[in-house]
C-alpha positions in Angstrom: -113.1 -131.1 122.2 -116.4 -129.2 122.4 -119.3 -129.8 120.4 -118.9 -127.9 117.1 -122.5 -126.8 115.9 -122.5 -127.5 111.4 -126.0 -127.6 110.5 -129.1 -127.0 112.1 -132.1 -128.9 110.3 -134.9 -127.7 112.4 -136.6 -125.5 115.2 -139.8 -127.5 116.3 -142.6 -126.3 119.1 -144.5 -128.5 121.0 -148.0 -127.8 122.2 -147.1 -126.8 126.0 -144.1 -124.1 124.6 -141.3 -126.3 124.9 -138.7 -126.1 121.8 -136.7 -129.1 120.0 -133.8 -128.2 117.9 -131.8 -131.0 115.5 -128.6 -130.3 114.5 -125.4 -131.8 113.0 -122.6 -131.6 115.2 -119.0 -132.5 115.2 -117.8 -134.6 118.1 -114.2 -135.7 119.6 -115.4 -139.2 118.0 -117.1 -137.8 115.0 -120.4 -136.3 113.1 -123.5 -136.4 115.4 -126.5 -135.8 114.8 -128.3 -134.3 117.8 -132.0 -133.2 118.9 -131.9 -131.1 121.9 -135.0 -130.0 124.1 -135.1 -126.3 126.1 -138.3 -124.9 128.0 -137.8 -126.7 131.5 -134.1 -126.9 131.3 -132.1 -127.8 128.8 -131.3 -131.2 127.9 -130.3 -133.6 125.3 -133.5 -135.6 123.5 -131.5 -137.8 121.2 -128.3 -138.5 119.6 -126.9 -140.5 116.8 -123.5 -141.0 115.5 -123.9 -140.9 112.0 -120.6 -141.4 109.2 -122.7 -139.7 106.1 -124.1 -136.3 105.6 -127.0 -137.6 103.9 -127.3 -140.2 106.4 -127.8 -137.1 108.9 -130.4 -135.5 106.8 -132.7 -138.7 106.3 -132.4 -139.2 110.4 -133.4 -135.7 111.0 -135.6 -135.8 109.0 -137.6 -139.0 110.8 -136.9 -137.4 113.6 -139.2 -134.3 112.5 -142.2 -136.5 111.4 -142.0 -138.0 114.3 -142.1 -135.2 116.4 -145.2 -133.5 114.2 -147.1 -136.1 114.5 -147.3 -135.8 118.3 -148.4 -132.0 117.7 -145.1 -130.4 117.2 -145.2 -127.7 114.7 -142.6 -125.7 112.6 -141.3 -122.6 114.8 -140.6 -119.3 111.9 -137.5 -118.6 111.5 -136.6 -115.1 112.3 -134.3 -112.8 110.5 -132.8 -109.6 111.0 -133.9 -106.9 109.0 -130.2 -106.0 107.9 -130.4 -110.0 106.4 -133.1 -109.5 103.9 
C-alpha cells in the first residue's frame, strides 16, 4: 500500500528557503503522522505512528513550535482564484 495523503496541518519555511510540510497519512500499518523536508532533495524529517486523530493534531502541533522557534515561519497558503 502507498502512502495515502488525509490531512495536511502545515507548510513551514526555514530561513535558507527550504520547506517542511506535516501531514496525516495512512499507512499499510496505520495513521502516521509525517513531517517531510524538500529544497535539497526530498526527504523524510520525522514520523510517528499515532492511533488518535487528536493525538495527530497535538504532535503536529509540537512539531510546529518547534520548528518556529528555530526561525521557521508560516509559508501563505495560495489559492486559485476560481476557489475564492
Amino acid at each position: 500500500m502507498e502512502l495515502e495523503p488525509l490531512l495536511r496541518y502545515w507548510t513551514l519555511q526555514s530561513p535558507n528557503g527550504r520547506l517542511a510540510t506535516c501531514e496525516l497519512v495512512r499507512t499499510a500499518k496505520g495513521l502516521e503522522v509525517r513531517c517531510d523536508w524538500t529544497g535539497e532533495g526530498a526527504r523524510v524529517a520525522r514520523t510517528a505512528p499515532i492511533e488518535a486523530v487528536t493525538d495527530a493534531l497535538a504532535l503536529a502541533e509540537a512539531w510546529r513550535a518547534a520548528y518556529l522557534e528555530e526561525g521557521w515561519v508560516a509559508r501563505a497558503r495560495r489559492y486559485p482564484r476560481s476557489a475564492l
